[in-house]
N, C-alpha and C positions, 0 to 999 in steps of 0.2 A: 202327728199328735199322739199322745200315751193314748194306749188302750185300756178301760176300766179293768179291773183285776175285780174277781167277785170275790166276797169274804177274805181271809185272812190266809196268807200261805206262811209260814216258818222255816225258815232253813237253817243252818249253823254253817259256819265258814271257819274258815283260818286267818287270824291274825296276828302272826306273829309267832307265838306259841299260846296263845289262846286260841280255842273255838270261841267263835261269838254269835250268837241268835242274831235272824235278822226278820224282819216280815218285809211281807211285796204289799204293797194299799197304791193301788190305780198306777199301776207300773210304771212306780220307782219302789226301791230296796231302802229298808232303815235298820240301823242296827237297834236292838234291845238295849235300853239302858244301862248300865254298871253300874250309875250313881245317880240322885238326885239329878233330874232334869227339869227345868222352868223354862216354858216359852208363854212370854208376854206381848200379849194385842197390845199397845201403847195408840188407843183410841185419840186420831185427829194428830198427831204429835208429830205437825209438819217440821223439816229440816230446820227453820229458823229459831224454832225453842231450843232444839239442842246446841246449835251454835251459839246463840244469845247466851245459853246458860254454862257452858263451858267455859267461855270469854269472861264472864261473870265471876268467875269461880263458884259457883250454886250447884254445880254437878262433877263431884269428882269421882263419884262410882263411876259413871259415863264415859269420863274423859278419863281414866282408868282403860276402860272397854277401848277406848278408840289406841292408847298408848302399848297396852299388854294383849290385847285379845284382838277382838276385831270390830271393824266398822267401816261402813259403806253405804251407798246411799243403791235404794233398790227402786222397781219394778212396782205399784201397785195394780189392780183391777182396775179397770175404767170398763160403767163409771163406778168412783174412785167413793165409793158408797160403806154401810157396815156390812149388811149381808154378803155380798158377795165376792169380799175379801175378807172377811173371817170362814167362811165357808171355804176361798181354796187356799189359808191359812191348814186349816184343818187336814183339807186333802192331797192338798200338796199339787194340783190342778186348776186349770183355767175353768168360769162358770160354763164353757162350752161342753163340758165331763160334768161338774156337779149340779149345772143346769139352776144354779141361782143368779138372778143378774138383775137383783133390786130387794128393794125393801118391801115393795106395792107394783102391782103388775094391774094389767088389765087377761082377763081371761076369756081370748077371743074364742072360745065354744063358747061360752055362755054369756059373752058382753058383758059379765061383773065385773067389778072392780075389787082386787085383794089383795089386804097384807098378809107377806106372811110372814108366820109368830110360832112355826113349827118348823120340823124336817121332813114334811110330807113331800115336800117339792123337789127335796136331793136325789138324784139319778145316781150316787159311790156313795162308799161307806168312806169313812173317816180314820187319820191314822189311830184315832185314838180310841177308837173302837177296837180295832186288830191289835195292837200292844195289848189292851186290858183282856181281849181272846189268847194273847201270847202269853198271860201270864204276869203282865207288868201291871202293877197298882197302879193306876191310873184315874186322873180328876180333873174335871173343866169346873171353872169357878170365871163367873159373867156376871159382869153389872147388870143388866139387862135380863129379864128373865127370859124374854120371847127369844133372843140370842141363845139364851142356855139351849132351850129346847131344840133349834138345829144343829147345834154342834155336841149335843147328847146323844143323839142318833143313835141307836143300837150300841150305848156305851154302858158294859158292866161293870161300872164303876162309883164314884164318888163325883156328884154334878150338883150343883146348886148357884144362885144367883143372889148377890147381894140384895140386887130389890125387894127380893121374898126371902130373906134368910130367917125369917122368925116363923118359915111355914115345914122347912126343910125337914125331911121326914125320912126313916131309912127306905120306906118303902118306896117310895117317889124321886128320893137323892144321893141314895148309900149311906146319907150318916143325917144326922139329928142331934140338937145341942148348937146348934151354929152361932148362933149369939153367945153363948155361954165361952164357946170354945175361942173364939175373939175378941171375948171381953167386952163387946158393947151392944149396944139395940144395932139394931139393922138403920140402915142409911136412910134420909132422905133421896129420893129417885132425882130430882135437881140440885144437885151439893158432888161438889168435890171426894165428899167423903164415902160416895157411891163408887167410885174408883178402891180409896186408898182400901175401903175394906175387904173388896179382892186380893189386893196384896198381903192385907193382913192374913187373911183364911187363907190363903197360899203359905204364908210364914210356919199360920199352927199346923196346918196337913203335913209340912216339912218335922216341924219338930215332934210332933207325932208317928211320922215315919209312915203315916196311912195314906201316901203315895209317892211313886218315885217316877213318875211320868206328869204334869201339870199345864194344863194350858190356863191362863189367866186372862183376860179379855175386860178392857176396860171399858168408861163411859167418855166421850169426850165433851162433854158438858161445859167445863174450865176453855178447850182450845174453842168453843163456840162463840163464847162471852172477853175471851181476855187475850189481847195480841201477847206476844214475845218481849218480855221485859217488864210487862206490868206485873203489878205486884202480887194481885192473887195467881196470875201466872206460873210467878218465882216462885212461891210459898206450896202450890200444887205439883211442881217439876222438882223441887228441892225434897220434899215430902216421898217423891216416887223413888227417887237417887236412894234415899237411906235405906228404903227396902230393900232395893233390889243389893247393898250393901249387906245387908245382913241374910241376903238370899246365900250369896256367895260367901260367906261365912259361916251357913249354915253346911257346907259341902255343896251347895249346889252349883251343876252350868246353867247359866241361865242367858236365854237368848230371847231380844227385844224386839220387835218392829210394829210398826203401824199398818193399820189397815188404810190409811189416806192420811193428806196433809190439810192443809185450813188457809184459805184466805179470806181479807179483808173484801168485802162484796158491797162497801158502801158508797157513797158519793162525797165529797166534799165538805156537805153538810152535814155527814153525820146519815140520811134517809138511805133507805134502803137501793140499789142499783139494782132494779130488778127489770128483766123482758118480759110481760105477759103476755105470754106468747098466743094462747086461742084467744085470749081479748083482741089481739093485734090482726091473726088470719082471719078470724071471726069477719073483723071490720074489714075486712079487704075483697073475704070470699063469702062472707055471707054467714049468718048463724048458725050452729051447728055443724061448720062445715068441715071440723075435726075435733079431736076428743085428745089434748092433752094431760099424760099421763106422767106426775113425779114422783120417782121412784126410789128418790129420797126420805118420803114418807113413813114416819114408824110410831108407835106410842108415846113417841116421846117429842113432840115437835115445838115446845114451846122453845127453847130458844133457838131456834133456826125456821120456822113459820113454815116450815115444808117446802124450803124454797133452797134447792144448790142447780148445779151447772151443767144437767144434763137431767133431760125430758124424751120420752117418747111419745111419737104424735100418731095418733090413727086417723084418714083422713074417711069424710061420709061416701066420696067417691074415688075412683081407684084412677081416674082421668085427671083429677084433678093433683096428683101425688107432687108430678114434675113442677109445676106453678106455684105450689103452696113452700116444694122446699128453695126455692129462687125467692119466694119472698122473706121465707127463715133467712136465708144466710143476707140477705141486704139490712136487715136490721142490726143496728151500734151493739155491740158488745158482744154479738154470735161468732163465738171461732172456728164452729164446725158443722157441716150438717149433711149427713148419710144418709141414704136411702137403708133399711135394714137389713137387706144382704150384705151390702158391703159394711157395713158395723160393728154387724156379728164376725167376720170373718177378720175385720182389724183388730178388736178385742178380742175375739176368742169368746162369743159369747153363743147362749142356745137361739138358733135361726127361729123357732119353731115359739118362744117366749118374745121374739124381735117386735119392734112399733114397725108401723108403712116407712117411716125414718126420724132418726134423731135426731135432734138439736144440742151442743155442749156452749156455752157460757163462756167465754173468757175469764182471767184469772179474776176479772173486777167485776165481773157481772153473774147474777143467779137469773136464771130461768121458770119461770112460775108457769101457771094454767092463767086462770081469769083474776084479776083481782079479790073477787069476792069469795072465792074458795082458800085465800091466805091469811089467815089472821096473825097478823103482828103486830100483835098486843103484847105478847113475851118478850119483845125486842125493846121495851120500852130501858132505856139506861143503859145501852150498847151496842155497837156498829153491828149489823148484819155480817158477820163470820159464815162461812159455810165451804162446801168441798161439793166433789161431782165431775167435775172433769179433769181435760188434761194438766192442767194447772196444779190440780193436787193429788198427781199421780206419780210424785216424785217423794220417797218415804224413805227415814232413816232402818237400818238393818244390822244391829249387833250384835253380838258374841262375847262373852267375859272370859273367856278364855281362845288362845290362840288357833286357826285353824293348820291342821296338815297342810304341808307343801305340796302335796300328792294332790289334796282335795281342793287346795289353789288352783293348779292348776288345771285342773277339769274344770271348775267354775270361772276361767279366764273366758273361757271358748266358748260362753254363751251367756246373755243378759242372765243380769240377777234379777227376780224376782222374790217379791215378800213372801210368797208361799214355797218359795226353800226354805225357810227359817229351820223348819223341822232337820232337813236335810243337815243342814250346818252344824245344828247342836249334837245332833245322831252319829252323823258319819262325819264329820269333819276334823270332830274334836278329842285328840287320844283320851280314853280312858285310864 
């Protein structure tokens, strides 16, 4: 496994007959920008939007990327959450290095229960703290505000979040004027338009030249509420295409991937498919007899009721560990269930943040606590959508422009992963 790399190193190399600055962030090597660079979070934007909509004709920036540049399908985090793949987005590392591996945890020194809505929990620094240390203008711009804040982290730069863009302050974000500078009020936090205005404030930071390093991180809201092919679907994917159209027209590389994909988690009817899982041990082993913990939980859970496809369970006694997870995995729709050492060590995640062991959902089923801690009320006028496990840990990964044969080839000899993206745009792609 890479070893953390503390603060920012710089080196200059040879390429070619250029020197080119590089930095080390959690040992891997990036090169310094030359131009305009864009890496977009494509929040939820499981493989079947992009195929639905290329086949479509609704994305020809895309199917562009896929014919001239590149594209591939990658590697997400599992589980397959926003935290902890926009964080090793960022780092360029598994959450067993940046030590995020949810949204909501349980805090077993003190038995609370916490989201987290900051970077206090990150164990590395981020690439994009050391570029803006190397000297490169650099700006995160997140639907989400509680998102901003972890992957701001010790970032001297330009950081703000659609949700709060009418708070954005130099002192608090690098820059001030955010609504003004995009031309509209700040988004509704449930709207589509919580997305597209990232890409907009990505658009003006480009045409302003007030950065040339950009991470862009969406909402996925739209892939919560609307399968592949439906129409607010098309009209939110068709919407994302032209920016990133006019990304690359602006000089920029700009490279795309998701932090997870999205499936349908409903029944037949239409109602939710859900396991409630300490309603179910509860009934078996008795009340209180574990404390299931979803860690798909964030501020924003109206449309998905806090409910995806991987749970961790702490149990009241430590005897009872082996029986409780025999009767996880015999229940319809569980397709996996680990003790927590072995978990952390499949995923790559922190042993030491691990449940007694988890539970993962099949691709048609979510995972919940007890019934009564779910309200889904927000689900009212659309199938339970959701992500969490391995099911949706299979994510699109592109490039708008073409990768080296050189950097091909290194990247043959080991799984892609979503957190090269950085990698790909930096050193893959001639300047």
């Amino acid at each position: 496994m890479l070893a953390p790399t503390p603060g920012c190193m710089v080196r200059g190399r040879k390429a070619g007959r250029q020197a080119m600055a590089e930095v080390s962030v959690n040992g891997r090597r990036y090169r310094t920008p030359e131009r305009p660079t864009v890496v977009i979070c494509y929040d939820g934007c499981d493989p079947a939007y992009i195929d639905r909509g290329v086949a479509d004709g609704i994305l020809p920036t895309i199917s562009s990327f896929q014919r001239r540049g590149f594209y591939a399908l990658a590697r997400a985090v599992v589980p397959s959450f926003t935290n902890p793949n926009n964080t090793s987005i960022v780092t360029g590392v598994p959450p067993a290095m940046h030590g995020i591996s949810g949204n909501y945890y349980l805090d077993r020194a003190t038995g609370e229960e916490r989201m987290i809505t900051d970077g206090s929990l990150m164990r590395c620094g981020t690439i994009l703290a050391a570029m803006a240390r190397a000297g490169v203008p650099t700006a995160a711009v997140t639907a989400k505000d509680k998102l901003r804040l972890m992957l701001a982290r010790d970032l001297a730069g330009i950081n703000f979040s659609s949700e709060r863009a009418d708070r954005a302050s130099e002192a608090e974000n690098g820059i001030a004027g955010v609504e003004a500078m995009v031309g509209r009020p700040r988004p509704d936090q449930y709207s589509a338009d919580l997305s597209l205005y990232v890409l907009d404030a990505g658009l003006a930071l480009l045409a302003r030249r007030a950065a040339r390093l950009l991470y862009l991180s969406l909402s996925d809201f739209v892939q919560h509420a609307h399968a592949p092919g439906e129409p607010e679907a098309d009209a939110f994917n068709r919407a994302v295409d032209e920016r990133l159209a006019a990304m690359v027209a602006a000089g920029a590389v700009v490279g795309v991937v998701a932090d997870h994909g999205m499936n349908d988690k409903s029944r037949a009817d239409g109602t939710p498919n859900v396991v409630f899982l300490q309603d179910e041990l509860d009934a078996r082993f008795g009340p209180g007899s574990v404390r299931v913990i979803c860690p798909i939980t964030d501020p924003f859970v109206r449309h998905h009721g806090a409910l995806g496809s991987f749970v961790r369970v702490y149990a009241r006694k430590a005897s009872d560990i082996g029986a409780l997870m025999a009767a996880s995995r015999a229940l319809p729709g569980v397709e996996e269930v680990l003790d927590g050492p072995a978990a952390a060590a499949r995923f790559e995640l922190p042993l030491d943040r691990e449940g007694d062991f988890v539970v993962l959902g099949d691709a048609g089923t979510a995972i919940g606590a007890t019934r009564a801690e779910h309200d889904l009320a927000g689900l009212a006028g659309h199938r339970l959508r959701s992500h969490g496990g391995l099911g949706e840990a299979t994510v699109p990964f592109m490039v708008s422009h073409p990768l080296r044969a050189e950097y091909l080839a290194a990247l043959a000899g080991r799984p892609l992963r979503n957190y090269d993206i950085f990698e790909a745009v930096l050193n893959g792609v001639d300047t």
